[in-house]
Structures are given as structure tokens and as C-alpha cells.
C-alpha positions in Angstrom: -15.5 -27.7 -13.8 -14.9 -25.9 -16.9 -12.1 -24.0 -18.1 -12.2 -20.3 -18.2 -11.3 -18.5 -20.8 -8.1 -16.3 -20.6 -10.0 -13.4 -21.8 -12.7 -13.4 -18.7 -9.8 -14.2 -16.7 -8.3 -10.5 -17.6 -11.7 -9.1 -17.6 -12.0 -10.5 -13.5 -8.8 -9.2 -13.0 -10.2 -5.9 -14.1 -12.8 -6.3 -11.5 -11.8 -7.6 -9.2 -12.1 -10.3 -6.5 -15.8 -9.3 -5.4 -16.6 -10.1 -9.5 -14.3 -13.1 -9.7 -16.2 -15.0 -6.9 -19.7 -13.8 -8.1 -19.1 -15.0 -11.4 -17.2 -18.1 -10.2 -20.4 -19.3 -7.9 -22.9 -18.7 -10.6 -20.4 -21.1 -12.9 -20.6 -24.0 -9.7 -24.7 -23.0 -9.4 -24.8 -24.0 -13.2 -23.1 -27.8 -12.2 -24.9 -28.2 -8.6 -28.2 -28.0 -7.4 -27.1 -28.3 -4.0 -25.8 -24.3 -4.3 -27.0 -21.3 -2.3 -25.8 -18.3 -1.1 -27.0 -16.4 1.4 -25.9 -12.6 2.4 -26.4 -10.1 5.1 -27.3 -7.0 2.8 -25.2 -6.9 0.1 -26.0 -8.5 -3.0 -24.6 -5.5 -4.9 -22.1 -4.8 -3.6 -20.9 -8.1 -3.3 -21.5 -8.6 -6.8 -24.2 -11.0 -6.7 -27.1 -9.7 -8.8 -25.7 -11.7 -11.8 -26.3 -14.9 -9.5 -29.7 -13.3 -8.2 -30.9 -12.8 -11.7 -30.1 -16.3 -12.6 -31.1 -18.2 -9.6 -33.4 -16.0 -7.5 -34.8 -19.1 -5.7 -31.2 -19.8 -4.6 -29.8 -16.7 -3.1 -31.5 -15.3 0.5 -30.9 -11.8 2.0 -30.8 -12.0 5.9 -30.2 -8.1 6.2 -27.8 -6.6 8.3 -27.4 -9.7 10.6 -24.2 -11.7 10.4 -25.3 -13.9 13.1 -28.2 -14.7 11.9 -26.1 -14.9 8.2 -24.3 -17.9 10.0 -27.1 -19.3 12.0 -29.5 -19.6 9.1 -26.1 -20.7 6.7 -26.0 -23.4 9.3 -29.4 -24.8 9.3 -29.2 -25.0 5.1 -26.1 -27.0 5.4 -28.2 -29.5 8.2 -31.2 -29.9 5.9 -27.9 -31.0 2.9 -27.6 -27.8 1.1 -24.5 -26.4 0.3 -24.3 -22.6 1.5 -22.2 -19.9 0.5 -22.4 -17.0 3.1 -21.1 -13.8 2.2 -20.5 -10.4 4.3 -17.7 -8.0 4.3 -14.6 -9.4 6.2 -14.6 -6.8 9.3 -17.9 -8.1 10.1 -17.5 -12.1 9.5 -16.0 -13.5 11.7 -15.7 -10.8 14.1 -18.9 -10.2 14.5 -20.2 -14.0 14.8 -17.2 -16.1 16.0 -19.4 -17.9 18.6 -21.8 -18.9 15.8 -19.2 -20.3 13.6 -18.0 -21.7 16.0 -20.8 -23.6 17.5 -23.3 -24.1 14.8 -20.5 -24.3 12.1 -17.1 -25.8 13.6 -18.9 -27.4 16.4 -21.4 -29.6 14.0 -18.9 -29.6 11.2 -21.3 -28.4 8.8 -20.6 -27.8 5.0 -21.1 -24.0 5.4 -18.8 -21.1 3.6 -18.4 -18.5 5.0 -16.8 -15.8 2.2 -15.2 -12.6 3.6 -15.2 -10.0 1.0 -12.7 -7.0 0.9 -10.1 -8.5 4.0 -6.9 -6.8 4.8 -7.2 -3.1 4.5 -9.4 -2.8 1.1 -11.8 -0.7 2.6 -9.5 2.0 3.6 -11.2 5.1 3.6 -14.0 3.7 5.3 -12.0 3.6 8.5 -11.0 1.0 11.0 -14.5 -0.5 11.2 -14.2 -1.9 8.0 -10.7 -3.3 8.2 -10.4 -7.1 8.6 -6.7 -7.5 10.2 -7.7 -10.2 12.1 -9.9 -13.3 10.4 -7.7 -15.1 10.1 -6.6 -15.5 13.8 -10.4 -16.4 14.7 -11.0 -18.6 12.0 -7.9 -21.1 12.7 -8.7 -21.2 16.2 -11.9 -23.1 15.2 -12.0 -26.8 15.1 -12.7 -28.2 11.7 -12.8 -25.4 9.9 -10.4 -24.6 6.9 -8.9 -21.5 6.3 -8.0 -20.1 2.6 -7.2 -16.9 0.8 -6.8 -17.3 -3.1 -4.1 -15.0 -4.8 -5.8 -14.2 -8.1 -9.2 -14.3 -10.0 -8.4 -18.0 -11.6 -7.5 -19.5 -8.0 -10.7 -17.9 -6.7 -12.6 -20.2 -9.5 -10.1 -23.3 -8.5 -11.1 -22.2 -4.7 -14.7 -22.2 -5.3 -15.1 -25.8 -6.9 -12.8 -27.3 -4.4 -14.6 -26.5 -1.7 -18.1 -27.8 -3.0 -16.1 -31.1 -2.4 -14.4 -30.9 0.6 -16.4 -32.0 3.9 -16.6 -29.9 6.6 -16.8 -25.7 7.3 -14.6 -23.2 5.1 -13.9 -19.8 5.7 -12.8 -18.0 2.2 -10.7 -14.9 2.6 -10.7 -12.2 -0.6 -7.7 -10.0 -0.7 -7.2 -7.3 -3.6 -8.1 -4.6 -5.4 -9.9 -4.1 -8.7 -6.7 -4.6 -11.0 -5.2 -7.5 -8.9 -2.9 -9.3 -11.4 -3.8 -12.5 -13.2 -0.8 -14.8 -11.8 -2.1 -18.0 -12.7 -3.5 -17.1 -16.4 -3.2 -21.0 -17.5 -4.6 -23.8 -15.9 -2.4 -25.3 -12.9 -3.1 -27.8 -10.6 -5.0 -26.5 -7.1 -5.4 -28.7 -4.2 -6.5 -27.8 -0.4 -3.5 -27.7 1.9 -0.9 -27.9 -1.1 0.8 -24.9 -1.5 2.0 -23.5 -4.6 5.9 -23.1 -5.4 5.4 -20.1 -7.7 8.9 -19.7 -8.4 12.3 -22.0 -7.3 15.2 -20.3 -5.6 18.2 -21.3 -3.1 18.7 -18.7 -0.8 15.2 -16.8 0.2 11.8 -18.5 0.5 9.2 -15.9 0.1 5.5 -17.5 1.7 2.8 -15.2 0.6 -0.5 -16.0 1.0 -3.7 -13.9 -0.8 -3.1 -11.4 -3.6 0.0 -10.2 -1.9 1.6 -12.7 -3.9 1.9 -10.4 -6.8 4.0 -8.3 -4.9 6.3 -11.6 -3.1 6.9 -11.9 -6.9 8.4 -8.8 -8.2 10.2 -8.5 -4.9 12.1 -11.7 -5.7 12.4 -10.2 -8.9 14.4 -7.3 -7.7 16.0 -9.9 -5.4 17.1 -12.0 -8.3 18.9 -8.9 -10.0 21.1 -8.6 -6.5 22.1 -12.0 -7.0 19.8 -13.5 -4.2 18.1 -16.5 -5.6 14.5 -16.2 -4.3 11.8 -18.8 -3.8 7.9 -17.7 -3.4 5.5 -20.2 -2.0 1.7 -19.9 -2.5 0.6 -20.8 0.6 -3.0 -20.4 -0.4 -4.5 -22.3 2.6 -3.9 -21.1 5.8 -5.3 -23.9 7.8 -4.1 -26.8 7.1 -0.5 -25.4 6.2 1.3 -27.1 3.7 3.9 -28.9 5.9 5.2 -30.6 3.4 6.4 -27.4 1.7 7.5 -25.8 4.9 10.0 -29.1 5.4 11.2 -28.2 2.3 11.7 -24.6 3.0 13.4 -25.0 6.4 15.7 -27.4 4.6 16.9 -25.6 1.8 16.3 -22.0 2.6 18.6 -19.7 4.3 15.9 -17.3 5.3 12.1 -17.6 5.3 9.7 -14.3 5.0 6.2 -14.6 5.4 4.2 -11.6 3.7 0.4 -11.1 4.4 -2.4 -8.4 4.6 -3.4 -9.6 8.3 -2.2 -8.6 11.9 1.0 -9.9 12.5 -0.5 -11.9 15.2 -2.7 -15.1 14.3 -2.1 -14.9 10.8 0.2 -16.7 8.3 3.6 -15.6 9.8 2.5 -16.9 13.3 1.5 -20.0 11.7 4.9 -21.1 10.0 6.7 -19.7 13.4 4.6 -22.4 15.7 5.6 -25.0 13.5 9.2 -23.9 12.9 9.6 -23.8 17.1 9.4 -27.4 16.4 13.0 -28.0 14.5 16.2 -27.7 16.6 17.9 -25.8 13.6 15.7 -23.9 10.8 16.3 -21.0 9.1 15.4 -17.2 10.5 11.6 -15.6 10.2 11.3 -12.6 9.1 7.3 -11.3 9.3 5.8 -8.6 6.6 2.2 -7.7 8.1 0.0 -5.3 9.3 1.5 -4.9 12.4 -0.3 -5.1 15.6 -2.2 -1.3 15.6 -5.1 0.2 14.5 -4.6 2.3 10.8 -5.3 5.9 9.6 -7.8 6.1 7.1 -6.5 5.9 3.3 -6.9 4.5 0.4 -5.4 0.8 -0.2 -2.5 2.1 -1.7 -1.7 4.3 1.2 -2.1 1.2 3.3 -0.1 -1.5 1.7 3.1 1.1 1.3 2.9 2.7 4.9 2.7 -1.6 6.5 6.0 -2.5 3.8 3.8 -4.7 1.8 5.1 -3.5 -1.2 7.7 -5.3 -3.5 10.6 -2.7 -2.7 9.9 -2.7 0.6 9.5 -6.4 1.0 12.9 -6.8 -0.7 14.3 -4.4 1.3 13.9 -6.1 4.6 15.4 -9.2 2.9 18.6 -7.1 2.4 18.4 -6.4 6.1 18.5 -9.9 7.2 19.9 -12.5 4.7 23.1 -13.7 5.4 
């Protein structure tokens, strides 16, 4: 894996998470033979024609199909390639759970599945195209392993690490065209090690996807009220870091988890079935989507009107530390 250059880092930020993968595969194509992707429909908009003009016996359009997207995924990864399937999030896994879950999870295949524009992204398009809930199906699958990469760079770390790991990966995008570069030098990225972006005593802050940005500069406004404010990368969903959450429950006074995903199935309910474990940890506080359906509106609309905005994150930590 080669180092990208802080310039095309900016330049995917720009973009991006739909560019920073397409790029990003067409860098792993370059190093493996092994390498396909397959799509239901949407090599443009997906931002795959780059990788089409440069492998075109490598990519495969199944049309509007995600669960024949999955099925023929599957059968590439039993004959020892190495697919990359990639759909819009509402659709995958929604829309094909009992394929990945038989033909994927069930033969523990090397198949990833890539869910473009998750969370509310697509928010004028309505709640058809909102994907508030992949991460609840996905973690419910045996073998498979769940993560959502914060910025363009950890979406290149994400990519090459899982050409190596064994077994099915579901890859969740979060983010708008603009998302911040947070990781613009190189940095260590492992599957199932979270990140501790920043130290602090009193508030952890567990973020996972490109809501991270905005765990940040609510710690930041934290800091300048005197709370000392921790934020965790927890860029894998499944397997959690429990390492990291020992640590947390340990030495944090309060613990908020902050995602763009239902409140139910997601990060927050994670970390709360494995706190219910410890006789004494700290309180939970969950920042989510909530458990409805949304009005249509743009992504802005939508991560302001759920509190998943710095102020109001930091807000609600007002509310309830100590």
C-alpha cells in the first residue's frame, strides 16, 4: 500500500466518500489481481468509471438487482476472487439480508459489500433512500465485520485492510462532499482497534463514521467549559474495540456515543450491551437518529434537526455530566 499524497487527500475530501473509495479500489486493483467489483446500476454514480476505464474486464453491472449483486458477489468470492459490491446503503442490506446472510455470512466468503451514501445523505430523495438501519442487520450476521471509516484517508486504510482480512465485510460510507480530512498524515489503522483521536478525563466521546468531525469540535467547545473531553474512533462496529471501552468505563465519568444510524442496532446499542456487563460504569448518553421515519431535506437539515451537530452534541453533555 502506498502512501497518498496530502494533496489528493484534500482533493477526496472535496469529493467526497463516493470518490475516495473509487479512487481507493482502483489504487488496491493496481496491487492485486484478485480485485473486482461488481454493482447494481451505478457505476456513475458511485464513482466508478475511473475503475471501469482502467479495468473493464474487472468491474460487472448486475442492474437494478441487489440480490442478485450479493448472490453473484458470492459465487466470485467461491471461485477465489476477491469482490467488492457496491449499491446505495437503503438498498444493501435491506434489501438482501437473507443473501448476505446465507451465501455471505453463512459460507464466510471474502465478499464486500460497500454501502454508499448511509445515514441520511440522500435527503431529498426521501425516506426510501435513507439507510438508518445497516448497521443493525449487518451485526446480527455471523462472521461478518462491520466498519464505517470517518475520512477519505481511513477509507484508503479501510480498503487495503480488508483485502487481507478473511471472511465477509460490510463497509459503511458516511459524509458529504466536503467531509473533513481528520487523519491528513499517515496513522496506524487496524480492524477492531479503535482510534483515541483525542485524550481527556472527564467525557469520552465514541463516534464512529464521518460524524467524528463533529465529536471533535464538540469536545472542542467542551474543552473551553473546562470539561476535559476524550473522542474515540470507533471505526469498526463489529468487532468493538473492547479494549478501548475498558478503558473508557474506567476512566470516564460519562460516555456518549454519536452516530448517523437508528438509535436502535447501531453503535450506541452496541457499547450499552457490553456496558450491562460491569456492576459500576459510567452513564450512556445516545446521539442518533432516533427511532422515526424523516422529512425530506437536505443533509444539513437532517444532521441539525437529529442533534448531530457539534453544539448540539455538547449540549447534551452539559445536560448530563456530573
Amino acid at each position: 500500500m502506498t502512501n497518498i499524497s496530502l494533496e489528493t487527500l484534500k482533493e477526496w475530501s472535496k469529493l467526497g466518500h463516493r470518490n475516495s473509495f473509487g479512487e481507493s479500489i482502483i489504487h488496491l486493483a493496481r496491487e492485486r489481481e484478485d480485485v473486482v467489483v461488481v454493482n447494481a446500476d451505478i457505476t456513475t454514480t458511485a464513482r466508478l468509471v475511473n475503475f471501469k476505464n482502467e479495468f473493464p474486464d474487472r468491474i460487472f453491472n448486475v442492474g437494478i438487482a441487489e440480490q442478485n449483486l450479493i448472490g453473484f458477489s458470492a459465487g466470485l468470492a467461491r471461485e477465489g476472487l476477491m469482490p467488492f459490491a457496491v449499491t446505495v446503503a437503503a438498498f444493501v442490506p435491506m434489501r438482501c439480508a437473507e443473501q448476505m446472510r446465507m451465501m455471505l455470512g453463512y459460507m464466510n466468503l471474502n465478499g464486500r459489500v460497500v454501502g454508499i451514501e448511509s445515514g441520511c445523505r440522500f435527503g431529498p430523495l426521501g425516506n426510501t433512500h435513507f439507510a438508518m438501519d445497516d448497521i443493525a442487520v449487518t451485526r446480527t450476521i455471523p462472521n461478518f465485520t462491520v466498519i464505517s471509516p470517518s475520512d477519505p484517508h481511513q477509507i484508503y486504510k479501510t480498503v487495503f485492510a480488508v483485502a487481507e482480512h478473511q471472511g465477509p465485510v460490510h463497509i459503511r460510507l458516511t459524509g458529504a462532499p466536503g467531509f473533513p480530512l481528520l487523519y491528513p498524515d499517515d496513522f496506524d489503522f487496524e480492524i477492531g482497534k479503535a482510534i483515541e483521536y483525542r485524550p481527556g478525563k472527564d467525557v469520552a466521546i465514541i463516534t464512529t463514521g464521518s460524524v467524528l468531525s463533529e465529536g471533535i469540535r464538540a469536545a472542542e467547545i467542551l474543552e473551553k467549559k473546562g470539561i476535559s473531553t476524550r473522542v474515540i474512533d470507533m471505526h469498526t462496529l463489529k468487532p468493538l474495540d473492547l479494549n478501548m471501552l475498558d478503558s473508557v468505563f474506567a476512566e470516564n465519568s460519562l460516555v456518549v456515543t454519536v452516530e448517523e444510524h437508528s438509535i436502535i442496532g447501531g453503535l450506541g446499542s452496541a457499547v450499552a450491551s457490553y456496558k450491562a456487563g460491569f456492576a459500576n460504569s459510567p452513564k450512556q448518553v445516545m446521539c442518533s437518529l432516533g427511532d422515526s421515519f424523516k422529512k425530506i431535506g437536505n443533509y444539513a437539515f437532517h444532521m441539525k434537526n437529529a442533534g448531530l451537530v457539534a453544539e448540539d452534541i455538547a449540549e447534551k453533555v452539559l445536560q448530563n455530566v456530573d
